[in-house]
N, C-alpha and C positions, 0 to 999 in steps of 0.2 A: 765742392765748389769748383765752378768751372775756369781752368786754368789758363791763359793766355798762350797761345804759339808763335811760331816765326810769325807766318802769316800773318794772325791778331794783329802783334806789332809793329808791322811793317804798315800794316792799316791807318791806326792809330798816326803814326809819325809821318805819314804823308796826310792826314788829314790835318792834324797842327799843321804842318806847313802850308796848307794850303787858306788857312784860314788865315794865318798869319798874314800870307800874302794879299788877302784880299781887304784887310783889315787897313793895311799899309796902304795899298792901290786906294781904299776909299780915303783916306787921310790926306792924300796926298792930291784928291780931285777927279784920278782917273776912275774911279767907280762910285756912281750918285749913291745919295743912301736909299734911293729908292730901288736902282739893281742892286744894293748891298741886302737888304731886308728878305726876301727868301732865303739866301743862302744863311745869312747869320744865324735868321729863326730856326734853319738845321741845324747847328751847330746851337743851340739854345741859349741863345743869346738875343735878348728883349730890351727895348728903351722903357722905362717905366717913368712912375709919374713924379720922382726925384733922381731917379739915377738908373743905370745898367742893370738891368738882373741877369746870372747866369745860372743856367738849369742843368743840372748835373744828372745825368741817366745812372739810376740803382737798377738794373734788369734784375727784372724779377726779385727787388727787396731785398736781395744776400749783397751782403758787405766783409770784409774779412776788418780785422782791428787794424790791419795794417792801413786800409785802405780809409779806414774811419780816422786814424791818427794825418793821415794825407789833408780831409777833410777840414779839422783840425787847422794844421800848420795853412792853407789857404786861405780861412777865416781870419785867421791873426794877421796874414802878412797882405792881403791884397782886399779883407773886407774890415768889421767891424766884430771880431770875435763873436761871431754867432752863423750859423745857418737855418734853414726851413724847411724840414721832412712834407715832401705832397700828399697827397691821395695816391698817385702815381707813383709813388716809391722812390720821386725823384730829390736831391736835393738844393734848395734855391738859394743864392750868394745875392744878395737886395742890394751890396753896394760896390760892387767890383769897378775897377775902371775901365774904361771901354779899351784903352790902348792896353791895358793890360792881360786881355782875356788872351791872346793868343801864349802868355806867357805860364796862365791857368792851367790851359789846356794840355802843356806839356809836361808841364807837374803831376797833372791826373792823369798822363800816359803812363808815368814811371811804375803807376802800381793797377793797371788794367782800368783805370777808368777815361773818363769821355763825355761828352755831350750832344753826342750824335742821334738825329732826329728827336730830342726832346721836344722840338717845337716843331710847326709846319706841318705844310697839308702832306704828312704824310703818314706810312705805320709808327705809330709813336712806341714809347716805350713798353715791352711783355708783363703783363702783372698777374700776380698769382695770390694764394693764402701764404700770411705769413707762418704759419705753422705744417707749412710741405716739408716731407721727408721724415715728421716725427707723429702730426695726431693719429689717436688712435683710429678713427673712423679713414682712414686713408687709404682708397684704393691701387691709386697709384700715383706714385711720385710725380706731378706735376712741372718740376723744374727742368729734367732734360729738354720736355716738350717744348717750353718758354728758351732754353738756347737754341732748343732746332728753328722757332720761330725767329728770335734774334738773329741769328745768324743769314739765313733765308731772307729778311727784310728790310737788313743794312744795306743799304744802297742800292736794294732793289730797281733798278732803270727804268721800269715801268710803272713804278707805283710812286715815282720821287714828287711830281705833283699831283695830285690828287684833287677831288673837289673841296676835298677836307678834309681835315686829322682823324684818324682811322688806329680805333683801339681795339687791343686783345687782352681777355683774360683768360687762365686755364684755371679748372678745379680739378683736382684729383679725388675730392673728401666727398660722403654720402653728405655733409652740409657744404653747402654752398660760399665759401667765407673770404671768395675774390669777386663778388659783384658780377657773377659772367653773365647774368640779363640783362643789367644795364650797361654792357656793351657795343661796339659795333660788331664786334665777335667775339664772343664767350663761348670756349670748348670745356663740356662736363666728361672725364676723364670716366670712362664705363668699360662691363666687359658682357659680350654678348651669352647667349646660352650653349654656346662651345667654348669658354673661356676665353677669347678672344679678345685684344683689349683696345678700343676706339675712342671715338666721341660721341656722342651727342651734340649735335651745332646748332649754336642759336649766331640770328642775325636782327640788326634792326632796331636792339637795344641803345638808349642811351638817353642825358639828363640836359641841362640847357634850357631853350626856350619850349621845348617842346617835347618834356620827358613822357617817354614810352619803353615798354618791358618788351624786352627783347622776343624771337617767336624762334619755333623750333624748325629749323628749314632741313635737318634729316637729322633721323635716330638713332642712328648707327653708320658712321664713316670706320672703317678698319684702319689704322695707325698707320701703314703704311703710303695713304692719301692724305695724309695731314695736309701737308702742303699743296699737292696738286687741284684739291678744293678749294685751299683757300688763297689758289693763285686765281681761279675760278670767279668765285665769288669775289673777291676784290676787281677783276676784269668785268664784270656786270655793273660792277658801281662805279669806275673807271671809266665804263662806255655812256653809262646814264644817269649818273648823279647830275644834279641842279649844279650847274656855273653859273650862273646869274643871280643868285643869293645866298648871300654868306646865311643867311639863315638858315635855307632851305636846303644847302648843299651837304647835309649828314646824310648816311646809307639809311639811317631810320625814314627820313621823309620820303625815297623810294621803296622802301620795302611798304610801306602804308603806303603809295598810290598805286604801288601795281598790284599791292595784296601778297599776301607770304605764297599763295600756291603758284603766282604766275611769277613772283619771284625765283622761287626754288626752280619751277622749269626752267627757268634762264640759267641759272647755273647749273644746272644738270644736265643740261647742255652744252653748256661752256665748255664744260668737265668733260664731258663725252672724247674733247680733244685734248686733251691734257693728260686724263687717268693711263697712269701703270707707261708713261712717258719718263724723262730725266731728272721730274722735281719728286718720284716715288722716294720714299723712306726706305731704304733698306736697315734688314738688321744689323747687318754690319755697323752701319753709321750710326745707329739707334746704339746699338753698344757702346760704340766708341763714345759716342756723347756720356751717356750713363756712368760710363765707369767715374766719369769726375763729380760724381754723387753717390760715389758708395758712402754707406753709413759709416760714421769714425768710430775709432774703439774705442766702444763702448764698456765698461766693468762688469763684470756681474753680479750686480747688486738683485735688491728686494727693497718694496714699495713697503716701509717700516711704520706706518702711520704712527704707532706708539713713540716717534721721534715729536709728535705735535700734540700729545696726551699731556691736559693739565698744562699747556700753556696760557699764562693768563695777560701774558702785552693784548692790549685790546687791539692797537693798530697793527700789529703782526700779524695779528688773526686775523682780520678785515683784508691785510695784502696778500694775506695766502690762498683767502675765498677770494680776493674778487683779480688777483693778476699772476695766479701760478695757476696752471691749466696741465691736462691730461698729458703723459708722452707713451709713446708706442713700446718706449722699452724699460722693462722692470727696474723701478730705480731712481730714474729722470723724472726732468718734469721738464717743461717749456714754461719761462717767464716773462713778463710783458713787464717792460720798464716804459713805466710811464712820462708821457712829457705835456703833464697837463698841470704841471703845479700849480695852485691858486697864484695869480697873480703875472702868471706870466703869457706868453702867447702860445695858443695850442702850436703841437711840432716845432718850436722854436727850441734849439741845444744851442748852447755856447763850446768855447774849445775846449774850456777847462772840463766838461762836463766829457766833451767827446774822447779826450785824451785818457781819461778817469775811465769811460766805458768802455775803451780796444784795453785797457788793461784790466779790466772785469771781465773779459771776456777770452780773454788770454787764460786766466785763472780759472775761473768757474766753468769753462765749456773748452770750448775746440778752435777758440780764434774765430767764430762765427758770430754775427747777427742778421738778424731780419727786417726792413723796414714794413709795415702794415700799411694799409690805407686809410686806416687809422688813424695816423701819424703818432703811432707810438713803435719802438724799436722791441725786439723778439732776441731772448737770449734763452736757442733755442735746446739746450743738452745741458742743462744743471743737474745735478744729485741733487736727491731730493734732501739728503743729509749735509747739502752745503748751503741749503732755505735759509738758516738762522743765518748766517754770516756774509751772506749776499746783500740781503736786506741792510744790514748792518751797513757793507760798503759803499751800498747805494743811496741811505736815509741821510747822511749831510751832505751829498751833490745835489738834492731835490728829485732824484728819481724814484722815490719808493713813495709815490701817492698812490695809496689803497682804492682808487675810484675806478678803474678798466670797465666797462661795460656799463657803467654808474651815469647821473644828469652831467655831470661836470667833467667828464669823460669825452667833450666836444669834438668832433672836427670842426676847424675854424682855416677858410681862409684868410690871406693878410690883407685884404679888403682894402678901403678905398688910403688906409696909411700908405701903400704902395700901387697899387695896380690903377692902371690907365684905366683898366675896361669899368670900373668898380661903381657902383652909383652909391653906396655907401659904405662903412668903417663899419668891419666887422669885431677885431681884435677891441676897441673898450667895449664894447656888447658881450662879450666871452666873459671880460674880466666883471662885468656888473651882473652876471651870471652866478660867475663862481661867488663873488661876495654874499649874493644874495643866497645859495646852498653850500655854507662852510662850513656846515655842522657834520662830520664824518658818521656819525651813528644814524643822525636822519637820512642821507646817502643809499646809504645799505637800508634801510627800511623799505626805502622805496624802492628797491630791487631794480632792475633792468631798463633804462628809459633811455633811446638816442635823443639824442640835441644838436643840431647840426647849423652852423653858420654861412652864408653864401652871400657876398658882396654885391654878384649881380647875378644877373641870369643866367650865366656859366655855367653854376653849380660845380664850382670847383669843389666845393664842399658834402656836396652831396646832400645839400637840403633835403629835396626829395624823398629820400628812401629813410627819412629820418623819420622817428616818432613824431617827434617837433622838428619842425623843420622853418628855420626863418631867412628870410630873403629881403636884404637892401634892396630896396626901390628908391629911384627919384619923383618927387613930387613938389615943382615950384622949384628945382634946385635946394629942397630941404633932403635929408634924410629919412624915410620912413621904412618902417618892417613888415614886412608879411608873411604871416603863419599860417605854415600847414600842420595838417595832421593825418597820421596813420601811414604814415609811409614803414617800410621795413626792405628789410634786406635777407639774402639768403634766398633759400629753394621757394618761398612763397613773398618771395620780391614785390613789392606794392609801392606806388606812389603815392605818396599823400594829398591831403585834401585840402586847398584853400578854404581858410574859417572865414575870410573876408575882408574887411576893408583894414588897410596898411595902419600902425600904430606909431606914433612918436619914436625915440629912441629911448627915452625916460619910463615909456612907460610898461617897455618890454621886457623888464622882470620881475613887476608886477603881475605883468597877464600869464607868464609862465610859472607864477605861484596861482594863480586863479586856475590854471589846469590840472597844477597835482592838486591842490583842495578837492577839485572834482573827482579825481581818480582816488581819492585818500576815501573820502565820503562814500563810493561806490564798489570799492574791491571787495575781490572776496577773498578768502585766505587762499595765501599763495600766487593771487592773479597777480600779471604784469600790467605795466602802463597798457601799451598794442594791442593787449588781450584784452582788457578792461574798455577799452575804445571798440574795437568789434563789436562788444557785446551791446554798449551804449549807445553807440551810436555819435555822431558830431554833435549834436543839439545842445545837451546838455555842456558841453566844453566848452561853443560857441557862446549859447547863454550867457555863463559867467564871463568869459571876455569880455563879453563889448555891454556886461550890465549895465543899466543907466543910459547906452546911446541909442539912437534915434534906428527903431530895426525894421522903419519902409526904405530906408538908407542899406543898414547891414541885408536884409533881403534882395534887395538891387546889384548890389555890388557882387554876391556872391553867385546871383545869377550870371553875369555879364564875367564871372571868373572861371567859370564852367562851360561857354559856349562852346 
């Protein structure tokens, strides 16, 4: 994990100060809140639609316990004992006081943390897989690359306003398990046919009003251009990005009007004056970075499976198939502690909970975890012989629900309970979700199916790329839902598909039992949700949706959804 220096902290302590100062100046008149509002949104800090939110940057999802226990004591003493793991890795304080954020801020210096560009038109927070550094399909380690970009993008002077918030993912893994196409920049971490080890750059990606799959603007960049590209390529969107609509002004909407190939020339020309200049990678630095990612010592164990022979807890077994996962080194395993308990809000941890997991993590691993996009936490170096007694410490804090990758498995943002931008309340939709699939055996039957929630057209949640994907809409100042289908994620990334016209809120866990019936009634042994949907086609899902209503209406609607 990468360790903080002089420098760092001298960063850090002049940006407290300087925020503090600005906090005071606007308190006191000399600064309107209208100049106060970019700089704060850097510092991530947002008026919401009861109170303060402040947005705490996790780069790149690694957190130490130390820094989680910080998390912790913030909640208790300046919120409401709890916080909100992102998509972004980041985590969200819903009820801070405004005069108090500068005193936040200095708290989360003490142990390397920050809020620096979590909000604002500018490169936001580096995200990766929550399982870099251990799965086995791992080419290469992903997280130096995400501090070389971190560090590179902090206060960037030319990139500080933007036409818009401007996101990076890195993969290292043959799957794809950081969203890097739905990006504004997703690097797939490869190595050429001289062993050589690059990227693969995609641009153009990204979800919102206007979700589109990222495109491949070169094949092969060599590591040592990491940055000089992608000083590049952000100077091309910098020069002609849309300022005249907050809609229009994502890299995806120019990369779609000038086309990816007259795109790429522009930066390949940008590049032209830039490459093998003062922003090159050397190895030296590439080292130096890396070494704060050497792997921890490790034991020399053996993957004993006969430790799990003739176990008969039914839910044990369920959390061992569906939230312990492969690790790179004989022995281990990576586990995903879930934070989807029936009943509560997806990514939602209290302190007690947080408190309980830096010392799970102390114990069971290396003082490490991992935030996902998911918004489930990664504890990523267990012994596979510590499985029983983990589960153990985690089943009365509410973290050992057996569902990872399961319907009730949601991303969910906190929708129109908090956020200004929201046209509807996403959080009791999640919870009349899980009510409605609480049976854990049926769960697991149905094998793999995303679910994903999204307040407004943001997609903070990632509706999208979701099997099911539903979207708050307003209509009349009511609440109404809209369902997609066939979205996914990973190396064959897809958006989904509007099935048509928006539903009540009532009646939106019903129609999502009207979808598995369809898939229950059509699979074939083995097939998944996504896979089953391919094969089927929408028709048939649509069908039973909207059974019984009026379908020169659903036909209409899903025209005019598609234009």
């Amino acid at each position: 994990m990468y360790r903080y220096d002089a420098v760092d902290h001298k960063l850090l302590k002049e940006r407290v100060a300087q925020h503090r100062g600005q906090i005071e100046r606007n308190l006191t008149g000399l600064l309107s809140d209208e100049e106060l509002r970019p700089i704060r949104l850097q510092n991530g800090l947002y008026i919401e639609r009861h109170a303060p939110m402040l947005r705490v940057a996790v780069p790149y999802g690694q957190l130490s316990s130390n820094q989680l226990r910080k998390l912790a004591e913030i909640s208790r003493r300046y919120d409401r004992r709890s916080g909100h793991f992102t998509t972004r890795h980041n985590m969200q304080f819903n009820w801070p006081g405004f005069k108090e954020t500068p005193d936040i801020l200095e708290e989360l210096s003490t142990v390397d943390m920050h809020a620096i560009q979590s909000s604002g038109s500018c490169i936001r927070n580096i995200t990766t897989d929550p399982f870099a550094g251990v799965a086995p399909d791992e080419r290469e380690d992903p997280r130096p690359y995400c501090e070389i970009l971190r560090q590179w993008s902090t206060f960037h002077p030319e990139f500080t306003f933007l036409p818009r918030k401007f996101k990076i993912a890195v993969s290292g893994s043959a799957d794809d398990r950081a969203v890097i196409r739905l990006h504004d920049l997703g690097l797939e971490a490869i190595k050429n046919d001289a062993g050589e080890t690059g990227f693969r750059v995609f641009s153009g990606g990204g979800m919102g009003r206007a979700p589109m799959i990222g495109q491949v603007v070169r094949e092969f960049l060599p590591r040592k251009h990491l940055l000089s590209y992608a000083e590049a390529l952000l100077r091309v969107y910098n020069r002609h990005g849309r300022r005249d609509s907050l809609y229009k002004a994502r890299i995806k909407i120019l990369v779609a009007a000038l086309g990816v190939g007259e795109f790429t020339r522009q930066v390949e020309s940008e590049w032209a004056y830039l490459k093998d200049g003062p922003s090159t990678l050397t190895d030296a630095e590439f080292e130096r970075i890396s070494r704060h990612f050497a792997p921890p010592p490790y034991e020399n164990l053996t993957d004993d499976v006969s430790l799990f022979t003739g176990e008969t807890e039914e839910a044990f077994t369920s959390w061992i198939e569906n939230n312990v996962f492969p690790h790179k080194v004989p022995g281990y395993a990576a586990v995903v502690v879930s934070l989807k308990a029936p009943g509560h809000p997806p990514g939602d941890i209290t302190d007690v909970q947080m408190d309980a997991l830096a010392d799970i993590a102390d114990r069971f691993g290396f003082g490490e975890l991992r935030v996902g996009h998911e918004q489930n936490l990664v504890l990523s170096d267990v012994r596979r012989r510590d499985l029983p007694s983990l589960r153990e410490a985690l089943f009365p804090l509410g973290l050992a629900t057996p569902t990872v990758g399961l319907l009730t498995d949601m991303i969910c943002c906190p929708g129109g309970d908090y956020c200004n931008l929201a046209n509807a309340r996403s959080l009791p939709l999640a919870k009349a979700i899980q009510e409605k699939f609480d049976d854990p055996r049926r769960l697991c039957a149905l094998g793999k199916i995303s679910l994903n929630i999204s307040g407004c057209m943001n997609s903070c949640a990632h509706h999208h790329v979701a099997n099911i994907g539903i979207l708050g809409v307003d209509k009349n100042d009511k609440e109404y839902y809209q369902v997609s289908l066939g979205g996914r994620q990973g190396n064959r990334a897809k958006i989904g598909r509007v099935i048509g016209p928006a539903f009540p809120p009532g009646e939106i866990p019903g129609v999502v039992e009207s979808l598995i019936e369809v898939f229950i009634e059509n699979r074939r042994p083995s097939e998944t949700f996504i896979d089953a949907f391919e094969r089927l086609g929408v028709e048939p899902f649509r069908a039973r949706a909207y059974k019984g209503r009026d379908k020169s209406k659903l036909a209409q609607t899903d025209e005019m959804s598609h234009a």
